[in-house]
C-alpha positions as CSV (number, residue, x, y, z in Angstrom):
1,X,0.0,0.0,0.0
2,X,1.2,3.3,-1.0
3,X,1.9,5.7,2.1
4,X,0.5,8.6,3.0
5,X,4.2,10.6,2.4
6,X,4.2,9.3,-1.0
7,X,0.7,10.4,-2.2
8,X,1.1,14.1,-2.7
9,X,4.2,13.3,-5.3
10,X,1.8,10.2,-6.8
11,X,-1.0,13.1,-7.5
12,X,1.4,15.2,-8.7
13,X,2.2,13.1,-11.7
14,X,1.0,14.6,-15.1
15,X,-1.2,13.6,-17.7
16,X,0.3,12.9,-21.0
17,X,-0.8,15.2,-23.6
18,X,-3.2,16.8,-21.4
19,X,-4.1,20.7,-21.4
20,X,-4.1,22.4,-18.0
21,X,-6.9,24.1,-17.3
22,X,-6.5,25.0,-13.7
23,X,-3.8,25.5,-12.0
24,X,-3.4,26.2,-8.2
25,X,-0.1,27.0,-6.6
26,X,1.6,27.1,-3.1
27,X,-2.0,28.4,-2.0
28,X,-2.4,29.6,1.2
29,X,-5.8,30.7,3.0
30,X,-6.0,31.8,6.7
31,X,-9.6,33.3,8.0
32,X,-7.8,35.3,10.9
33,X,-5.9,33.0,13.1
34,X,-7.7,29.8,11.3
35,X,-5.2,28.1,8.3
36,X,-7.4,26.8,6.1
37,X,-4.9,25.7,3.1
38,X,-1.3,26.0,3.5
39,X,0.4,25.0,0.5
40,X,-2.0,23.5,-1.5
41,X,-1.6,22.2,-5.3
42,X,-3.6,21.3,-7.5
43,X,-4.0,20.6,-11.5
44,X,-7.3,20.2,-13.6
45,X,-7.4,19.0,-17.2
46,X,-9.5,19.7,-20.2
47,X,-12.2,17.6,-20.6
48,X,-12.2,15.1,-16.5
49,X,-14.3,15.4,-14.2
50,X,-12.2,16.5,-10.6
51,X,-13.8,15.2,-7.9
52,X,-13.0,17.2,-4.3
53,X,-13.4,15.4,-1.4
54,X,-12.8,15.6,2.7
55,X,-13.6,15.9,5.9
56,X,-15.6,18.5,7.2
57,X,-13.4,21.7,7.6
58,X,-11.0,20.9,5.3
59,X,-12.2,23.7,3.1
60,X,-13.2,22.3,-0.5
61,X,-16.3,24.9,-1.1
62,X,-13.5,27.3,0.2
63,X,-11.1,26.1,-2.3
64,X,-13.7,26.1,-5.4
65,X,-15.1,29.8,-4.2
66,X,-11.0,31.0,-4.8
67,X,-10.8,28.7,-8.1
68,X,-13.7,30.9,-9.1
69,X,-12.4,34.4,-7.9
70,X,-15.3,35.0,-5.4
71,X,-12.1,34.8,-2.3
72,X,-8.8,35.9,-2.8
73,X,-6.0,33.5,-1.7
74,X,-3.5,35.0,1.1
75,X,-0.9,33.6,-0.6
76,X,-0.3,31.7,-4.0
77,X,-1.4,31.7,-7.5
78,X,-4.1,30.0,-9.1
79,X,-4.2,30.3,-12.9
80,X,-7.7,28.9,-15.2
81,X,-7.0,28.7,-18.6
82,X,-3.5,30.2,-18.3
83,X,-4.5,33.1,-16.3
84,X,-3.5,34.6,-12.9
85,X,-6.8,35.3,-11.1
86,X,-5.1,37.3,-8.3
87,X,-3.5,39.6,-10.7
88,X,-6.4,40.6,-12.9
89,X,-8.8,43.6,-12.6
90,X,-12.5,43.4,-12.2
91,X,-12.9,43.5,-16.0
92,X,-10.7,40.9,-17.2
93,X,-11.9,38.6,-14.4
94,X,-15.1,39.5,-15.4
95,X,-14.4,38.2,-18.9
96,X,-12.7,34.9,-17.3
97,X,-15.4,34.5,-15.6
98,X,-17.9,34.3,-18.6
99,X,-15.7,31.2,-19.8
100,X,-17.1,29.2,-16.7
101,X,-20.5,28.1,-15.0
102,X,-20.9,27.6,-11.5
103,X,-23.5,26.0,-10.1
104,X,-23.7,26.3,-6.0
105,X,-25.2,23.7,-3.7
106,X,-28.5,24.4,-3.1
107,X,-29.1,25.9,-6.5
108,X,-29.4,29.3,-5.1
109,X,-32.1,30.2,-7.6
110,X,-33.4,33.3,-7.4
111,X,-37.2,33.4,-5.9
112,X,-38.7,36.3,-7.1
113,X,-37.8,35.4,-10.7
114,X,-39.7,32.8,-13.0
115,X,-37.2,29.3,-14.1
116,X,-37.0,31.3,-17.7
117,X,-35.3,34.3,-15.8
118,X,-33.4,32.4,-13.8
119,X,-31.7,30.7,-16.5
120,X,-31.8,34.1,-18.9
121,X,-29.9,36.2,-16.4
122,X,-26.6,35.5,-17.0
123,X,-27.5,36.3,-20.9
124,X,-29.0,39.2,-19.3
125,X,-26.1,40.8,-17.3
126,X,-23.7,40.9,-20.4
127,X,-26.5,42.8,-22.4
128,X,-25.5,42.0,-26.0
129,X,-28.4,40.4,-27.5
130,X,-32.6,41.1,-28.0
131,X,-34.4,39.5,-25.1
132,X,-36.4,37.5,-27.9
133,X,-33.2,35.5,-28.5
134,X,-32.0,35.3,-25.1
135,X,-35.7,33.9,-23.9
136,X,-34.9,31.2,-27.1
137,X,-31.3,30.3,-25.9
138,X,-32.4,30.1,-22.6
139,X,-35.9,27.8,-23.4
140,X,-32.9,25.6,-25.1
141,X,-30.6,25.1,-22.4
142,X,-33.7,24.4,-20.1
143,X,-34.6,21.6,-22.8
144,X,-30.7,20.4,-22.6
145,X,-31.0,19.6,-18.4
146,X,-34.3,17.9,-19.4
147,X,-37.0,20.2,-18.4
148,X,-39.7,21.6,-21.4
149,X,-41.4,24.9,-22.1
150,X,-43.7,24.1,-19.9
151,X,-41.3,24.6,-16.8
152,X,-40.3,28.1,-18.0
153,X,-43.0,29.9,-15.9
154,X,-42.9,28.1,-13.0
155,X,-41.4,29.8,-9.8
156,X,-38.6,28.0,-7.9
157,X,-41.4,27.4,-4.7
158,X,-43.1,25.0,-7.5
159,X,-40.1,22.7,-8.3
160,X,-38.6,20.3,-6.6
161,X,-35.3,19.6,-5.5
162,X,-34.4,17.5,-8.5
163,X,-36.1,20.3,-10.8
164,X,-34.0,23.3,-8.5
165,X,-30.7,21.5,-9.3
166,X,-31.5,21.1,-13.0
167,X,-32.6,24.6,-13.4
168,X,-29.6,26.0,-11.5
169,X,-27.5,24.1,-14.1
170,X,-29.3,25.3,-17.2
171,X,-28.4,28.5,-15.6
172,X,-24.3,27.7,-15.4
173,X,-24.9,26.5,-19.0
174,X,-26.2,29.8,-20.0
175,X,-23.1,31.1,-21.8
176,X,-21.9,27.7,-23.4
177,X,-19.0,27.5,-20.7
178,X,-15.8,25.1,-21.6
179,X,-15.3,24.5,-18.0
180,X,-18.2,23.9,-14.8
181,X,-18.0,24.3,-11.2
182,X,-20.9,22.0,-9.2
183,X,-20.8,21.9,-5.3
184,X,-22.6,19.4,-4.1
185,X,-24.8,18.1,-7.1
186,X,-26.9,15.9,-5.5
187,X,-27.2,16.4,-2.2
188,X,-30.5,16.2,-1.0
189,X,-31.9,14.1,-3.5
190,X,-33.9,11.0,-3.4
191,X,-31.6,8.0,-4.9
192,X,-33.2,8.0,-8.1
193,X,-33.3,11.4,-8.7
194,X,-29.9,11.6,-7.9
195,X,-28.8,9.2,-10.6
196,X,-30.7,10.5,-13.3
197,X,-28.9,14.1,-11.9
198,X,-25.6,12.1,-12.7
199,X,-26.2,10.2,-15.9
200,X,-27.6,14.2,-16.8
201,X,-23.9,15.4,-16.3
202,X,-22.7,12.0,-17.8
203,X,-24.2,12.9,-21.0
204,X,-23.9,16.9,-20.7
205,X,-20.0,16.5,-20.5
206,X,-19.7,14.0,-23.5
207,X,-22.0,16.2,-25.7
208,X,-20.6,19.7,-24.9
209,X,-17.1,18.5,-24.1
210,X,-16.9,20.1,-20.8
211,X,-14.4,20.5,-18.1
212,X,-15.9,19.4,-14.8
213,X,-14.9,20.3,-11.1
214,X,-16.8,19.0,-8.4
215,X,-17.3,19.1,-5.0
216,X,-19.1,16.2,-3.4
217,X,-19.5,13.8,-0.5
218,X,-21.6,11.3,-2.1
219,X,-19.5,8.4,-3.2
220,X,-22.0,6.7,-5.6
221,X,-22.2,10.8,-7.6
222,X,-18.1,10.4,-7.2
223,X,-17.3,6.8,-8.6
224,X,-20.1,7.4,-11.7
225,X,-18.5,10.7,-12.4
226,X,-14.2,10.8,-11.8
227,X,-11.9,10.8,-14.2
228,X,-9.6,11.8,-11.0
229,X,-10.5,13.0,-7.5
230,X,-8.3,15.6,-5.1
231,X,-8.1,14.8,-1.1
232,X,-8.2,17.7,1.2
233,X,-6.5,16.6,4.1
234,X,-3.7,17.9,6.4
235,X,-4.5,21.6,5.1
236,X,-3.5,20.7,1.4
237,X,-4.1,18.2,-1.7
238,X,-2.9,14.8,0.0
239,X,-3.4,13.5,-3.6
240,X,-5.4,13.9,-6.6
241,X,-5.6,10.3,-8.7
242,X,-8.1,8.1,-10.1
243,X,-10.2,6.3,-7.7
244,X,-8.4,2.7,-7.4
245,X,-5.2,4.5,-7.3
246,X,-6.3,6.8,-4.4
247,X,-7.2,4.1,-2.2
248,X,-4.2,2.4,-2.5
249,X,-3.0,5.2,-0.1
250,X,-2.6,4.6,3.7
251,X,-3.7,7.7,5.1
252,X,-6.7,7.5,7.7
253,X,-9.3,9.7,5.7
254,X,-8.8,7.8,2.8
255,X,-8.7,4.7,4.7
256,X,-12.8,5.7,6.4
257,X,-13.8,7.4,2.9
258,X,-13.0,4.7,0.2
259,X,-12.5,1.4,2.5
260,X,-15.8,1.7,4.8
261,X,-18.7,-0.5,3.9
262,X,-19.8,2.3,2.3
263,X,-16.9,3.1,0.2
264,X,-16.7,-0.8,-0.6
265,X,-20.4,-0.9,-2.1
266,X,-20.1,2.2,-4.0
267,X,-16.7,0.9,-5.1
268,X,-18.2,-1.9,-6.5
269,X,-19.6,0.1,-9.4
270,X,-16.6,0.8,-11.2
271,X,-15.2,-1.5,-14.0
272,X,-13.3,-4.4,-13.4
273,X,-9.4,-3.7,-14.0
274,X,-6.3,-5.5,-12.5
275,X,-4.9,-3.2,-9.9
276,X,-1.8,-1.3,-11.1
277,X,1.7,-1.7,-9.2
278,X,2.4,0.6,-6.3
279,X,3.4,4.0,-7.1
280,X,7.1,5.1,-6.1
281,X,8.0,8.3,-5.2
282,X,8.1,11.3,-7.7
283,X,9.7,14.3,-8.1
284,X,7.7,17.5,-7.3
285,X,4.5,18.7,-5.4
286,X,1.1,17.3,-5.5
């Protein structure tokens, strides 16, 4: 079994041929007295799905609200699609910003507004186009998560949870983003509605050829979704690998996470493969 010293060097390793998309370095965030990152790394590639996981407190919406410029790290540099968020102005984040979608945990839809404006208001803001098209673009994207026309009216109090979350992705769709940002995707929902949630983002990422970050604790969302998925532990990225390689490592999160009973059953869904020879030290940071 790989050791807990080794991991952050085994999640460090690159991906052949692989475009980064994100790239956080030597990040440090305190709250006052409280360290909630110290030297944290972390790589995401076009086109995976990153999965964030750990305990409570170890800061993962915290890490995803500085990925997408809503906190400032204290220290460090995190770069999404080549650029410094820390050393833009409001403007050109602004314009970064337009390149993403972000949808937040509970869906944080707005109630006084209809699902059709929900969805339209990000076309809204950038106020470049008639409403007639924005209304059409936004009618499609609510047809893309799987809701009609006849949805567009109703007012977020009428839908429920599995309708809020697909509504509030519709809505991080809005601008036909290369990369998404989902915390939490299917908490609170019922089983089923949570898989048809995930086989929804199954399919959304192979058709539109996204980028996918994601925060979750749910380990049946996190086996049918990862390409790879980042630790938080010890204040930083213990490792960021695929998921048979990750629990390979003897650390005791990972250890309670991915080789509980829990973790075993959801385990169980992924595709037979022979399990790869331990991973020896390498050079660098995770």
């Amino acid at each position: 079994m790989t050791t807990a010293i080794d991991a952050p060097a085994a999640g460090a390793r690159p991906l052949a041929g692989r475009t980064t998309v994100i790239e956080v370095r030597n990040l440090v965030k305190r709250f006052g007295e409280a360290v909630v990152h110290d030297d944290l790394n972390l790589e995401v590639y076009r086109g995976e799905v990153l999965s964030i996981v750990g305990g409570s407190g170890t800061g993962k919406t915290v890490l995803l609200r500085q990925i997408v410029g809503l906190d400032r790290p204290t220290s460090g540099t995190i770069r999404v699609f080549g650029e410094d968020l820390t050393r833009l102005d409001a403007a050109r984040l602004q314009a970064l910003r337009n390149r993403w979608g972000l949808q937040f945990q509970r869906g944080a839809l707005f109630s006084a507004l209809s699902v059709i404006d929900n969805i339209a208001l990000p076309l809204r803001e950038l106020r470049s186009l008639p409403d007639d098209l924005i209304c059409a673009a936004s009618l499609l994207k609510l047809q893309l998560v799987g809701l009609s026309a006849r949805d567009a009216d109703k007012m977020p109090s009428d839908l429920s949870g599995g309708m809020i979350k697909r509504v509030a992705l519709a809505r991080a769709l809005a601008l036909e983003p290369e990369l998404v940002f989902l915390d939490e995707p299917t908490a609170g929902l019922d089983p089923m509605a949570s898989d048809d949630y995930v086989a929804l983002i199954r399919e959304l990422r192979r058709e539109l050829g996204l980028t996918v970050v994601m925060v979750t604790h749910d380990l049946d969302t996190l086996v049918a979704l990862s390409d790879r998925v980042a630790v938080l532990a010890d204040r930083k990225v213990l490792a960021a690998l695929p998921i048979r390689e990750l629990a390979r490592i003897d650390h005791p999160f990972i250890r309670e996470y991915f080789l509980g009973e829990r973790g075993q059953r959801a385990m169980q869904a992924l595709p037979a493969a022979p399990m790869a020879a331990p991973a020896g030290p390498q050079s660098g940071e995770a």
